[in-house]
N, C-alpha and C positions, 0 to 999 in steps of 0.2 A: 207622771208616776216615776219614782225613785226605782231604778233596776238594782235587784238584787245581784249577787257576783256573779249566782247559778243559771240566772236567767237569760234567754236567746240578746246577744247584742245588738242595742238599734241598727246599728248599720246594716242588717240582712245578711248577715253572711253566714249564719246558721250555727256560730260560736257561741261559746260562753262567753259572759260580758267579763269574765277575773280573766278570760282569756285571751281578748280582744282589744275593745277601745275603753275598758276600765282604766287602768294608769294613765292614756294618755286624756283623759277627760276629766280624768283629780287631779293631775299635773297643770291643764289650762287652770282649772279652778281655783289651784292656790296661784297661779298668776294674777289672776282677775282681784284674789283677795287681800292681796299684797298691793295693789293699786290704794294710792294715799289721798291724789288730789286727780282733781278733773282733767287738769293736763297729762297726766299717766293716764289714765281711762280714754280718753280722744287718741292720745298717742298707740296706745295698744290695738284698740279697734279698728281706728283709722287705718294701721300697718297692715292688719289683717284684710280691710277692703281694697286696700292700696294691689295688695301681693294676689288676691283672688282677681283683679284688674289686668296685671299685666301681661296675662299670656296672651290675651285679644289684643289688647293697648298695640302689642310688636306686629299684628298682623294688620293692623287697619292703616290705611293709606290716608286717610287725616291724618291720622298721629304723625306720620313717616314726612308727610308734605308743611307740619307745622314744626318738626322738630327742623329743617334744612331753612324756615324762616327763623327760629328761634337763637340758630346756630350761625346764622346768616351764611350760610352755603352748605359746605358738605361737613354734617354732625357727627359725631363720634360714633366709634362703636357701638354702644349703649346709651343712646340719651337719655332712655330713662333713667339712666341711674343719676341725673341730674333732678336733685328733687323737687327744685323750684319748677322746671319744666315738668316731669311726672306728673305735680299736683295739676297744673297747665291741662295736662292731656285726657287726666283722667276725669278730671272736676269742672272743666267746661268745655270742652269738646263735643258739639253733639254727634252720634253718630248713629245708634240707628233710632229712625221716629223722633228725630229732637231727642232722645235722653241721651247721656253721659255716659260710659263708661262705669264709672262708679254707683253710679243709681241702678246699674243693670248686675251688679257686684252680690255676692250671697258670699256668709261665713258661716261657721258654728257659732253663736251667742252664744256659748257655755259661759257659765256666772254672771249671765245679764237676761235682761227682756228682751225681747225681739224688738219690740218698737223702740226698745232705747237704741239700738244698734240704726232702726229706719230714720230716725229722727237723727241721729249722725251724721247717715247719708244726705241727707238733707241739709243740715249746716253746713258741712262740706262743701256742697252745689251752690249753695248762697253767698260762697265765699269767695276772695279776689286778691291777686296779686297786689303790691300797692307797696309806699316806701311810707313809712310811718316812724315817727318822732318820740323818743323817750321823753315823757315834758315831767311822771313824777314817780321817784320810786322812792318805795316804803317797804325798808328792811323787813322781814317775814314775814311779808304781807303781798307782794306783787309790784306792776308798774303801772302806770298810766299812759298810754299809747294813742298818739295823734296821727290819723291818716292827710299825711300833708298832702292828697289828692283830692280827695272828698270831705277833707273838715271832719272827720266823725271820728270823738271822740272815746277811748274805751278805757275802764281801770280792767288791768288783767291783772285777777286774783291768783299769781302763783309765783310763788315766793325763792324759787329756784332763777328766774330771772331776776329780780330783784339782786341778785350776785352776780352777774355777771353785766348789767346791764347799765348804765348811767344816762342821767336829762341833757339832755343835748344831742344823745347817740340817735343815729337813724337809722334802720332796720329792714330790709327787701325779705319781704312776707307774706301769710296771710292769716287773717285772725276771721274765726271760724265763731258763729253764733253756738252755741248749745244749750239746751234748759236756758236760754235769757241769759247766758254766762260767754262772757269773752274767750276763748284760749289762744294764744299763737302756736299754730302749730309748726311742729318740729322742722328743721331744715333751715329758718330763716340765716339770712346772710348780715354783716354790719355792710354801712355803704361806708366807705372811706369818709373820713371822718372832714379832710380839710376839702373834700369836693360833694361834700353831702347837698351844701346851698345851690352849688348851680347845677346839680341835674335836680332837684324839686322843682327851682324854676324854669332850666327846659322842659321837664315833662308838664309841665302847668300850661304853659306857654304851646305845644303841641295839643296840648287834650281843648285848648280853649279853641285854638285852628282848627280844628274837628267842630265846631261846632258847639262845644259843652263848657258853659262860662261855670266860675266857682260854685255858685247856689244852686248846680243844678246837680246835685251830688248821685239821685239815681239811674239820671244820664251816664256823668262819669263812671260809676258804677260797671252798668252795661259800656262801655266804651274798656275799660281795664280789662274784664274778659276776655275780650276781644282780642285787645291788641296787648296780651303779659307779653309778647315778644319784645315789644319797642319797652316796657319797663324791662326788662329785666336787661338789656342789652346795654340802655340810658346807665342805669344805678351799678351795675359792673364796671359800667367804663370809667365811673366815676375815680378808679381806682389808678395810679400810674402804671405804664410798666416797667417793669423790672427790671 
């Protein structure tokens, strides 16, 4: 039911709602309605479960013990604020009972369902670091993204990449299922361009070592979760220094 201005504010606090949490709840709302494409809507939400995550995320000793393998020794001040790692800690980590972090995450849905918000969380958890191949872009339309780890191919319908983005480029990421809809979510990195080829095939070449040959893609899968440190350390280095 729609609260009038006069009436007591959800939140308990014994106020009036034109007193309260009115502005700042028509304020979310024209956020949410300003939202164009599904990559804004993942993005927004996403931020929001990300940001209710990380006051726990800083106290839990997983996080603390994968960020110093991620970092490979002593991690910076704030590793979270490294988002390829964040996504890492929050979205496959388990820590209490087997769940994640993020699947343990509650926000205010204002201008959405709730199950649209669960069912995020759940793309999210389903989702995987990985270096993936620009192979087709179509001007206002999106890309076509190859995970050159597991073969699985995606068109990401969002057209904002499509500008930035060209076939050939390869991309440290991860692309998140929602409603049956590809999106890359925010943060991903380019892998240096002229060392793209030989970290795909070292990391192919390692993940086969391990046990998991090309066709066995929900092996690889599960094996990516695991070990986003050894990608993202591989497809960084890819880069010279300075």
């Amino acid at each position: 039911m729609k609260l009038g201005r006069n009436d007591p504010c959800h939140c308990g606090s014994g106020r009036k709602y034109k007193k309260c949490h009115q502005a700042d709840d028509e304020r979310r709302a024209r956020e949410v309605k300003s939202l164009q494409t599904l990559a804004e809507w993942v993005a927004h939400y996403g931020g929001a479960l990300e940001t209710a995550s990380l006051e726990r995320a800083r106290g839990e000793e997983a996080v603390q013990a994968q960020a110093r393998r991620w970092f490979d020794g002593e991690p910076p001040a704030d590793p979270l604020a490294d988002a390829l790692f964040r996504r890492h800690a929050l979205f496959d980590l388990p820590i209490a009972e087997g769940q994640t972090l993020v699947a343990q995450a509650e926000i205010d849905a204002t201008g959405t369902e709730p199950e649209h918000v669960q069912t995020l969380v759940e793309a999210l958890g389903r989702s995987w670091l990985s270096v993936h191949e620009v192979t087709e872009c179509k001007r206002g339309k999106g890309i076509r993204l190859v995970d050159r780890l597991t073969g699985r191919s995606r068109f990401v319908a969002d057209p904002a990449l499509a500008e930035v983005l060209e076939p050939m480029e390869v991309v440290l990421g991860r692309v998140a299922i929602h409603d049956k809809k590809p999106v890359l979510l925010e943060g991903w990195e380019k892998v240096w361009f002229r060392g793209r080829k030989a970290a795909i095939r070292e990391l192919d070449a390692i993940i086969a070592e391990d046990g998991f040959e090309a066709d066995d893609a929900d092996g690889r899968i599960i094996w990516l979760r695991r070990e986003a440190a050894r990608v993202a350390r591989r497809a960084r280095a890819a880069r010279p220094a300075d």
